[in-house]
C-alpha positions, 0 to 999 in steps of 0.5 A: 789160343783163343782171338780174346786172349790174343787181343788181351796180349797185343794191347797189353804190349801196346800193339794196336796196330796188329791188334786192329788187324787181327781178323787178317793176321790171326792165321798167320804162323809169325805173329804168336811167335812174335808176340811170345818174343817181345813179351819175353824180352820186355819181361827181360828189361823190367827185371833188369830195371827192376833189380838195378832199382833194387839195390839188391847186390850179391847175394848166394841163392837159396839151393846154398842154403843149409837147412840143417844148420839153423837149430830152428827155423821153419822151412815150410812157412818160408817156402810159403812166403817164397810164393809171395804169399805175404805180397798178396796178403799186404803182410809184413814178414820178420826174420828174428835170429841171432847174427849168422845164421842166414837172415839176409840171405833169406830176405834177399831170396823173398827180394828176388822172388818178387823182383821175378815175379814183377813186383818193385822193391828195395833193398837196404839196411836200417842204418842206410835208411835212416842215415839216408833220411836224417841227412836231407836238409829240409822237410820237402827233401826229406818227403821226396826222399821217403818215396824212395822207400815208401813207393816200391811194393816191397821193401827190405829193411836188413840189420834192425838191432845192430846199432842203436838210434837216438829219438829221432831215427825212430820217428824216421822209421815211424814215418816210413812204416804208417806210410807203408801200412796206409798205402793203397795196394800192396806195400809189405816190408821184409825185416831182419833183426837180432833182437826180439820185438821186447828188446826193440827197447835197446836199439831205439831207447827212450823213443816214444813211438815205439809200442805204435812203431811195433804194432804197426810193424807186426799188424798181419805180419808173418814172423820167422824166428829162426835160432842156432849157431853162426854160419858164418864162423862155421865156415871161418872154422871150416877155412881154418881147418882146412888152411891147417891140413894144407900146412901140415901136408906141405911141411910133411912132404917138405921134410921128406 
């Protein structure tokens, strides 16, 4: 390693003291070592700190993810967004499939790849949110508590389609999103929804900021449709079955 890519490490740890002595110290065996360790270790707490902010909860890894299952769904450009391709573009990345088939898994998966990669980012369901924000009293709570949701470098917005808000949760997630869009540097959101953006219609009806709403929303955005049975009643049929042989086999060595 050179001298320049060592004094770049040192200071970026804050280390100026080893940093002004490094003409005496550079040949000494410890101090990459040492140096190798605090960056690991602050890395270490950022991530914890990170995912604790987050808000991220239990969630199954991407190696349990049944890429045959879904009917439809295209592997290769999620895989391309797992490289935080959308984080670097400012793009916002919508998943758009019917319940079950893996859409916040997946959104979790993108989460926590940023998250990996050193990025802030929050986690939480459209209903949240918007019951969050409704919630402050005043319009200065109410503009402390969008940074929540406007300041992280992504933000995961789980379940858009599920219920149905009057006029003025749209406003509330038109406030959130122009906020994003406008925000120097990157500030992409990852959202999951069961309606495609012609039915938005249903879960905010009558909201007046819709068309700017979807327009802001899908602006350099990357859509994943993703179509097919639920997973989740897949397994609850599996559990079925397998609860069902259980019983047989017990009755049968019970009559024996």
């Amino acid at each position: 390693m050179s001298e320049g890519e060592m004094r770049a490490r040192l200071r970026r740890l804050g280390l100026y003291g080893l940093e002004r002595r490094l003409d005496e110290l550079s040949s000494e065996p410890w101090l990459a070592r040492m140096v190798s360790l605090e960056e690991a270790e602050r890395h270490r707490r950022g991530m914890e700190r990170r995912a604790r902010h987050a808000r991220l909860g239990q969630f199954k890894p991407l190696v349990d993810f049944e890429w045959t299952w879904p009917s439809k769904i295209d592997r290769e450009q999620y895989e391309e967004l797992l490289g935080l391709s959308f984080v670097r573009e400012n793009a916002n990345v919508v998943l758009v499939g019917p319940n079950g088939v893996g859409k916040t898994m997946l959104a979790k998966n993108l989460a926590w790849s940023a998250l990996s990669h050193g990025h802030t980012v929050c986690f939480t369901t459209a209903s949240d949110m918007l019951s969050d924000l409704s919630s402050q009293e005043t319009a200065s709570t109410r503009a402390r508590r969008l940074r929540r949701y406007v300041s992280p470098q992504v933000l995961v917005v789980d379940e858009v389609g599920y219920l149905a808000y009057d006029q003025s949760f749209a406003d509330l997630l038109f406030e959130v999103v122009p906020r994003r869009y406008q925000h120097a540097g990157p500030r992409p959101m990852v959202v999951t929804t069961n309606k495609p953006f012609a039915e938005w219609n249903q879960v905010f009806p009558s909201a007046a900021c819709l068309v700017t709403l979807i327009d802001r929303l899908v602006h350099r955005a990357e859509i994943l449709p993703i179509e097919g049975d639920s997973y989740r009643l897949k397994e609850a049929q599996e559990r079925t079955a397998r609860k069902t042989a259980a019983r047989k086999v017990k009755r049968l060595r019970n009559s024996t």
